[in-house]
N, CA, C and O atoms as a GROMACS GRO file, in nm:
protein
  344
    1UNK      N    1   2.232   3.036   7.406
    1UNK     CA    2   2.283   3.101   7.287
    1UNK      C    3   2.416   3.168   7.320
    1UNK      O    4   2.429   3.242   7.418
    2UNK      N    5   2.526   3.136   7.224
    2UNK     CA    6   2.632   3.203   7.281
    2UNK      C    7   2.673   3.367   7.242
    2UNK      O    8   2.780   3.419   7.272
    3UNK      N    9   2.571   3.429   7.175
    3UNK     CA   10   2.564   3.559   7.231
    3UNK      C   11   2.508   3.643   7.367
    3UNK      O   12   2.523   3.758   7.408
    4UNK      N   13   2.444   3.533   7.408
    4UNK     CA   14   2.381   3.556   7.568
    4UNK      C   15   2.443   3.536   7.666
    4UNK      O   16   2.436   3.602   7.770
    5UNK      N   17   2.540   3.405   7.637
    5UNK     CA   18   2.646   3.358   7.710
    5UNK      C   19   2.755   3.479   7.741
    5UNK      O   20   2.788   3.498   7.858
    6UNK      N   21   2.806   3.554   7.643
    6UNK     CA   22   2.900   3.675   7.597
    6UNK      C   23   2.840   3.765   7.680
    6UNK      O   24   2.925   3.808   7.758
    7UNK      N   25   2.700   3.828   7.706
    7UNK     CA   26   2.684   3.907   7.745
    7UNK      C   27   2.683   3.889   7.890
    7UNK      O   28   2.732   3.974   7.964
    8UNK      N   29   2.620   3.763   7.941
    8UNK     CA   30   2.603   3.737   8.086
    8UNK      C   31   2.776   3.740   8.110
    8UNK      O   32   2.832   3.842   8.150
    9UNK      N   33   2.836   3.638   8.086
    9UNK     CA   34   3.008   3.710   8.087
    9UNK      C   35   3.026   3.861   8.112
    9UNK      O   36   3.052   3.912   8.221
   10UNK      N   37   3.009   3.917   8.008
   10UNK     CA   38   3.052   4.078   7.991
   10UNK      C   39   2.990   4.178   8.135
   10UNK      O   40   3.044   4.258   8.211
   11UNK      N   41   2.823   4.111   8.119
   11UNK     CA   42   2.781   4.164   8.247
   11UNK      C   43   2.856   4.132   8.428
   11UNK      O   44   2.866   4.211   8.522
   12UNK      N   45   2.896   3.987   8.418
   12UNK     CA   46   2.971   3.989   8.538
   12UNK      C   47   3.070   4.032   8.548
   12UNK      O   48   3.094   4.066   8.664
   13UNK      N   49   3.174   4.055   8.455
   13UNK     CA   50   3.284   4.164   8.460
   13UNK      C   51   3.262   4.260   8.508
   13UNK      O   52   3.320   4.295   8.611
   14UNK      N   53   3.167   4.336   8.447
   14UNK     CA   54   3.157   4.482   8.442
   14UNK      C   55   3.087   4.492   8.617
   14UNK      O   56   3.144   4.573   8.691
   15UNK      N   57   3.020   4.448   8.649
   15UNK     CA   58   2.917   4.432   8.801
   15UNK      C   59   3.081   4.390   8.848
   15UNK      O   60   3.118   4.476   8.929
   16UNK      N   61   3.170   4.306   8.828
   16UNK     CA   62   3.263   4.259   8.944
   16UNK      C   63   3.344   4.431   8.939
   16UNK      O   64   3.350   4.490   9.048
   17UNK      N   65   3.397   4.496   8.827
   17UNK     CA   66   3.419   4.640   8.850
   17UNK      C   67   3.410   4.750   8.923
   17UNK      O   68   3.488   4.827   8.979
   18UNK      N   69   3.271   4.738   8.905
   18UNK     CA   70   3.167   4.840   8.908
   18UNK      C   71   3.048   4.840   9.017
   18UNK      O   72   2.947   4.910   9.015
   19UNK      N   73   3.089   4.732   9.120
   19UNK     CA   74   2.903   4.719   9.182
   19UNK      C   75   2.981   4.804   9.312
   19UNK      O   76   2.900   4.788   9.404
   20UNK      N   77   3.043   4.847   9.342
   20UNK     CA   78   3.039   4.969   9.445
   20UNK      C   79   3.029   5.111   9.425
   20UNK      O   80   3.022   5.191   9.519
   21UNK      N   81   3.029   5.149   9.283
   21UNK     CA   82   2.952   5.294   9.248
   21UNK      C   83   2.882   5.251   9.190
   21UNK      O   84   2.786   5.329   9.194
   22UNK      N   85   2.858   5.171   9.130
   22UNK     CA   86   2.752   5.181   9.021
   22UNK      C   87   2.640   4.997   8.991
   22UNK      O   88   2.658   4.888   8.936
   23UNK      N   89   2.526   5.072   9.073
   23UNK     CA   90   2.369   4.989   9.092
   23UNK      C   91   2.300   4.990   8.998
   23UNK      O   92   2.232   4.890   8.976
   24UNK      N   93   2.292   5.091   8.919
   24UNK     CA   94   2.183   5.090   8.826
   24UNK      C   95   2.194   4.986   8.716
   24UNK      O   96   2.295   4.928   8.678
   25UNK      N   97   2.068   4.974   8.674
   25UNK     CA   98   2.058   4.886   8.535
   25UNK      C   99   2.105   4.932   8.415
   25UNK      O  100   2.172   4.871   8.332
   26UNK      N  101   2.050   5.087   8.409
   26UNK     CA  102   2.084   5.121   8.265
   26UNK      C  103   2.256   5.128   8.304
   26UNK      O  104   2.317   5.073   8.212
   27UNK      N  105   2.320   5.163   8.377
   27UNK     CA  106   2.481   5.117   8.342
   27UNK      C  107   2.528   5.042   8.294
   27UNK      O  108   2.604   5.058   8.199
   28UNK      N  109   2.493   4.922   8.349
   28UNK     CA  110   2.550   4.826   8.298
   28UNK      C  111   2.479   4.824   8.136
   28UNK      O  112   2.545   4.833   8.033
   29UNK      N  113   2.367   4.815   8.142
   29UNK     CA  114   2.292   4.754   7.995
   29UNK      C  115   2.367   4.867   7.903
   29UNK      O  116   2.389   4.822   7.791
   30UNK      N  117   2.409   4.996   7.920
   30UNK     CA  118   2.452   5.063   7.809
   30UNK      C  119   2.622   5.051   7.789
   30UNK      O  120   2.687   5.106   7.700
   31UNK      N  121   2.680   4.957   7.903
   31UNK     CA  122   2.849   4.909   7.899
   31UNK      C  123   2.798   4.752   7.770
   31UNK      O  124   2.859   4.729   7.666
   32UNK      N  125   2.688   4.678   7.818
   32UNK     CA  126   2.678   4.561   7.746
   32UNK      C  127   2.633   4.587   7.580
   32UNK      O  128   2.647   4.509   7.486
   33UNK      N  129   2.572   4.728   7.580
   33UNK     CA  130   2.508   4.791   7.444
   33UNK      C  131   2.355   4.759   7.407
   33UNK      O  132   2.282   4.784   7.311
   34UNK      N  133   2.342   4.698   7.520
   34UNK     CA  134   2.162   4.588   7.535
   34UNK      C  135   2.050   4.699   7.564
   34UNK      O  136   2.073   4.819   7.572
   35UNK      N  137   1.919   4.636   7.579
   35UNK     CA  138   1.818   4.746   7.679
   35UNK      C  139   1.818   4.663   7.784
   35UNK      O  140   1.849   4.544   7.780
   36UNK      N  141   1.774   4.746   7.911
   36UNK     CA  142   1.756   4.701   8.043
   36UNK      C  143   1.615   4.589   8.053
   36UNK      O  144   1.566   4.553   8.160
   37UNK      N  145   1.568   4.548   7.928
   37UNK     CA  146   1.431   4.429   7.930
   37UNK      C  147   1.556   4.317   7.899
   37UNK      O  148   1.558   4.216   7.968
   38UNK      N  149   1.635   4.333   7.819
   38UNK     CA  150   1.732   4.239   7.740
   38UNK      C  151   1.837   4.180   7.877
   38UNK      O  152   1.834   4.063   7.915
   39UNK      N  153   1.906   4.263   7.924
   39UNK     CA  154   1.986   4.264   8.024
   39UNK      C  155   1.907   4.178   8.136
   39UNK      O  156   1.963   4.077   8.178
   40UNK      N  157   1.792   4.209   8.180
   40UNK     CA  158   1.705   4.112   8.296
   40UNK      C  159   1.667   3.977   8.196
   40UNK      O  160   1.668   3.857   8.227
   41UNK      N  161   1.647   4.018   8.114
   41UNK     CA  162   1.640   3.803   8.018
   41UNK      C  163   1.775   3.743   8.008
   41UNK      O  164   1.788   3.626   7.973
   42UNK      N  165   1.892   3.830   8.041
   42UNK     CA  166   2.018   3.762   8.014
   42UNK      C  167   2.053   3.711   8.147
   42UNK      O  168   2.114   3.604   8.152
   43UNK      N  169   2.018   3.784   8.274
   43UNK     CA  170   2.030   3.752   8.396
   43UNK      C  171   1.974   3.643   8.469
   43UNK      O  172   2.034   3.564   8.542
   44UNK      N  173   1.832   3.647   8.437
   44UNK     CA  174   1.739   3.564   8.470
   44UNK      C  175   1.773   3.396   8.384
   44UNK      O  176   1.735   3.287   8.427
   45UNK      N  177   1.862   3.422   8.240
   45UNK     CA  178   1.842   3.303   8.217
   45UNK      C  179   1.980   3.216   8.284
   45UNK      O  180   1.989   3.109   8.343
   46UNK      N  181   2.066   3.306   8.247
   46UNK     CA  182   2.283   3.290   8.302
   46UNK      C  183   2.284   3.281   8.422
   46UNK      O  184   2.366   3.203   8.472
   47UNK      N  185   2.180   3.371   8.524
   47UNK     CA  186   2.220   3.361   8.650
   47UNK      C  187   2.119   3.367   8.736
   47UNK      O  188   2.125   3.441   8.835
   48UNK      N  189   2.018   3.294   8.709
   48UNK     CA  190   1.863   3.291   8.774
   48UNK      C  191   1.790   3.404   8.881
   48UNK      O  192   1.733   3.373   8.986
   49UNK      N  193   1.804   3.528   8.833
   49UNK     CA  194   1.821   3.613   8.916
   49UNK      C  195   1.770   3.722   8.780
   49UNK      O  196   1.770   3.702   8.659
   50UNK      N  197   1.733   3.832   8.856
   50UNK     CA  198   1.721   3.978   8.779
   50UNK      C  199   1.858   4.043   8.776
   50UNK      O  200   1.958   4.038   8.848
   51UNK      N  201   1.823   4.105   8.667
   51UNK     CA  202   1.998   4.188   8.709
   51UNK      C  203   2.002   4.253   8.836
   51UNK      O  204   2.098   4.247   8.912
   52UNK      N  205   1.859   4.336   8.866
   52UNK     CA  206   1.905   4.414   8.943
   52UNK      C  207   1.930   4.306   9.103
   52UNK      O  208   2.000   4.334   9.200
   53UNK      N  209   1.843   4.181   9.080
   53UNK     CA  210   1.848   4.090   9.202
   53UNK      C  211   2.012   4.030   9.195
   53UNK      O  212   2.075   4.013   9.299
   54UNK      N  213   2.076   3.998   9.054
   54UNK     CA  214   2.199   4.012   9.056
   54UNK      C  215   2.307   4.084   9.122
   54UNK      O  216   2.391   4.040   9.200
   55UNK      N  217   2.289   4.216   9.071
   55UNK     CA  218   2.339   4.332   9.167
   55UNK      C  219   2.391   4.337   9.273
   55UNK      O  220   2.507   4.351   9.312
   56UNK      N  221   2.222   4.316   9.353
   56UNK     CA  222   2.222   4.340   9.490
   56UNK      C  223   2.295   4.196   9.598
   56UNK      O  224   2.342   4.196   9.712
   57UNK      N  225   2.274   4.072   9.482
   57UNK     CA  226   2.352   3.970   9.528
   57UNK      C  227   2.496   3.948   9.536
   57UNK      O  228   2.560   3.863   9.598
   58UNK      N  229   2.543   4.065   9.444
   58UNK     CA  230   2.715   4.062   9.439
   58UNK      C  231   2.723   4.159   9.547
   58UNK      O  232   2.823   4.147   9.619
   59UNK      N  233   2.626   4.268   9.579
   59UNK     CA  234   2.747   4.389   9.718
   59UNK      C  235   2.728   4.265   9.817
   59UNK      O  236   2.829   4.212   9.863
   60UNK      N  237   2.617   4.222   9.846
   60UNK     CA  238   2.552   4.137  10.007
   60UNK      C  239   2.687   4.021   9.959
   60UNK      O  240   2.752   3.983  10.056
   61UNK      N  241   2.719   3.981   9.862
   61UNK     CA  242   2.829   3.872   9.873
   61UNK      C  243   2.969   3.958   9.943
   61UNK      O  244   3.032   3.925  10.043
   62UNK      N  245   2.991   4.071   9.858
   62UNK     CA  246   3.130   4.150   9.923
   62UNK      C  247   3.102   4.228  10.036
   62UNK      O  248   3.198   4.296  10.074
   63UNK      N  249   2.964   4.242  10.121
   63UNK     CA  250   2.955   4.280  10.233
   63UNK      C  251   2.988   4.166  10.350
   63UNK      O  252   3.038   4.178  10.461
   64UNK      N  253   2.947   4.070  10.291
   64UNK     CA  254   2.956   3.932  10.367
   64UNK      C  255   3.150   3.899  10.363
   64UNK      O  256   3.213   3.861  10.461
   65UNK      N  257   3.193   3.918  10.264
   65UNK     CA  258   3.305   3.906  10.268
   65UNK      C  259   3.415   4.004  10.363
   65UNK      O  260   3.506   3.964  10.436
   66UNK      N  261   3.391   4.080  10.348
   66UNK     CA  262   3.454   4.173  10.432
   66UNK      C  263   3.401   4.176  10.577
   66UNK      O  264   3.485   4.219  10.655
   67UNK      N  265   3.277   4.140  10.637
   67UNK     CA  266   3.289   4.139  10.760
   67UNK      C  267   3.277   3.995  10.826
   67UNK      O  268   3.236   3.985  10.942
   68UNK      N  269   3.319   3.864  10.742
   68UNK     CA  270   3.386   3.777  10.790
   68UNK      C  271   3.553   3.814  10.820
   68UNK      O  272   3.610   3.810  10.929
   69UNK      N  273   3.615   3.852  10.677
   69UNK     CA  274   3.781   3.859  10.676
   69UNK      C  275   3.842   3.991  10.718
   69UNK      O  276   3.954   3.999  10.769
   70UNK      N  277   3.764   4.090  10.696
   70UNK     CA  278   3.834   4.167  10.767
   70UNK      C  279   3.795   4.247  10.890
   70UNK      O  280   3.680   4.214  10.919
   71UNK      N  281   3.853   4.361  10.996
   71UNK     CA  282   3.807   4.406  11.093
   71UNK      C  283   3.752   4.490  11.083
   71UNK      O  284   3.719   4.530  11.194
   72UNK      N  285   3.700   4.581  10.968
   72UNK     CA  286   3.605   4.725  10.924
   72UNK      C  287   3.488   4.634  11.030
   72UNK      O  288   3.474   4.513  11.051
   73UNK      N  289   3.419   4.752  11.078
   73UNK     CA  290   3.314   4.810  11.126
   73UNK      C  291   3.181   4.790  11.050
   73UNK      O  292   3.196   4.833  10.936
   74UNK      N  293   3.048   4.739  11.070
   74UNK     CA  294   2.965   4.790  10.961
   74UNK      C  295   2.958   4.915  10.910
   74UNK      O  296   2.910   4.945  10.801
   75UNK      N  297   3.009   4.993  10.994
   75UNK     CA  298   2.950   5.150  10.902
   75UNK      C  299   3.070   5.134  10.810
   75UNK      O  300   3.013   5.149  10.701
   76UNK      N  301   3.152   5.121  10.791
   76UNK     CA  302   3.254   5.112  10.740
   76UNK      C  303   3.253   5.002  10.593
   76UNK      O  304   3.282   5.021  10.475
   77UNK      N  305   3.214   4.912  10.652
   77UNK     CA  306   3.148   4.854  10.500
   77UNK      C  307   3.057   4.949  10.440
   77UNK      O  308   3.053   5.007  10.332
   78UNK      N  309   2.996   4.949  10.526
   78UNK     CA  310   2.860   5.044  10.417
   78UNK      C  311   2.903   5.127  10.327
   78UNK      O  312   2.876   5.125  10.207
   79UNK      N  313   2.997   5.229  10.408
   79UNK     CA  314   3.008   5.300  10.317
   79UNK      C  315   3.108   5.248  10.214
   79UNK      O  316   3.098   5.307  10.107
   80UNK      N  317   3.209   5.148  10.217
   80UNK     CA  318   3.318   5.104  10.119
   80UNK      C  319   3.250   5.087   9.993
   80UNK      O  320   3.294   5.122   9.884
   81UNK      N  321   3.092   5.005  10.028
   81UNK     CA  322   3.045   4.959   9.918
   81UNK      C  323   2.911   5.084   9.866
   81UNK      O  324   2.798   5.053   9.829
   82UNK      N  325   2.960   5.215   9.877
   82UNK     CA  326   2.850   5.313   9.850
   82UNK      C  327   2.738   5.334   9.939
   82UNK      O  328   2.647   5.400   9.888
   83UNK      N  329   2.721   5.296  10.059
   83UNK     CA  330   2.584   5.317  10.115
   83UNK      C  331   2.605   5.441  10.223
   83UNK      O  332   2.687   5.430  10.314
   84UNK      N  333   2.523   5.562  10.203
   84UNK     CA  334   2.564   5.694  10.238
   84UNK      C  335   2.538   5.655  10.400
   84UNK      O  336   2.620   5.691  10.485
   85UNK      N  337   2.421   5.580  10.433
   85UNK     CA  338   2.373   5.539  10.614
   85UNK      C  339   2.405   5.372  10.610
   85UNK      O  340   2.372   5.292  10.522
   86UNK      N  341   2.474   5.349  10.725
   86UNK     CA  342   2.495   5.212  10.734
   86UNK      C  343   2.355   5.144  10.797
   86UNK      O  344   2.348   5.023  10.815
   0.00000   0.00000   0.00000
């Protein structure tokens, strides 16, 4: 449906933004205007994944990215991408 389409869009914007302060579900679902049941059926169907399994698949992608390309440290990722203990 291409209002689902719009939102799974809208949602990867906002996660490509936003996924180093901000994890939670209800964030995003209240940037998309959805509920957080709506937001995991938009995820699960656009991107076979939960949002929040979404989420956690975009930092582990830009954690992975950064300690292939660049020379940071793990603690140093950790914390780039919000994590208070590496």
């Amino acid at each position: 449906d291409a209002s689902g389409a719009r939102h799974a869009l809208r949602f990867r914007e906002a996660l490509d933004e936003h996924f180093r302060t901000q994890r939670g579900l209800a964030f995003y679902a209240d940037r998309l205007g959805v509920s957080e049941t709506h937001l995991n059926r938009i995820a699960r169907t656009h991107f076979g994944a939960s949002a929040l399994g979404f989420i956690n698949r975009r930092v582990v992608l830009e954690a992975a990215r950064d300690l292939t390309f660049t020379a940071m440290s793990v603690k140093e990722i950790a914390f780039s991408l919000g994590f208070d203990d590496p």
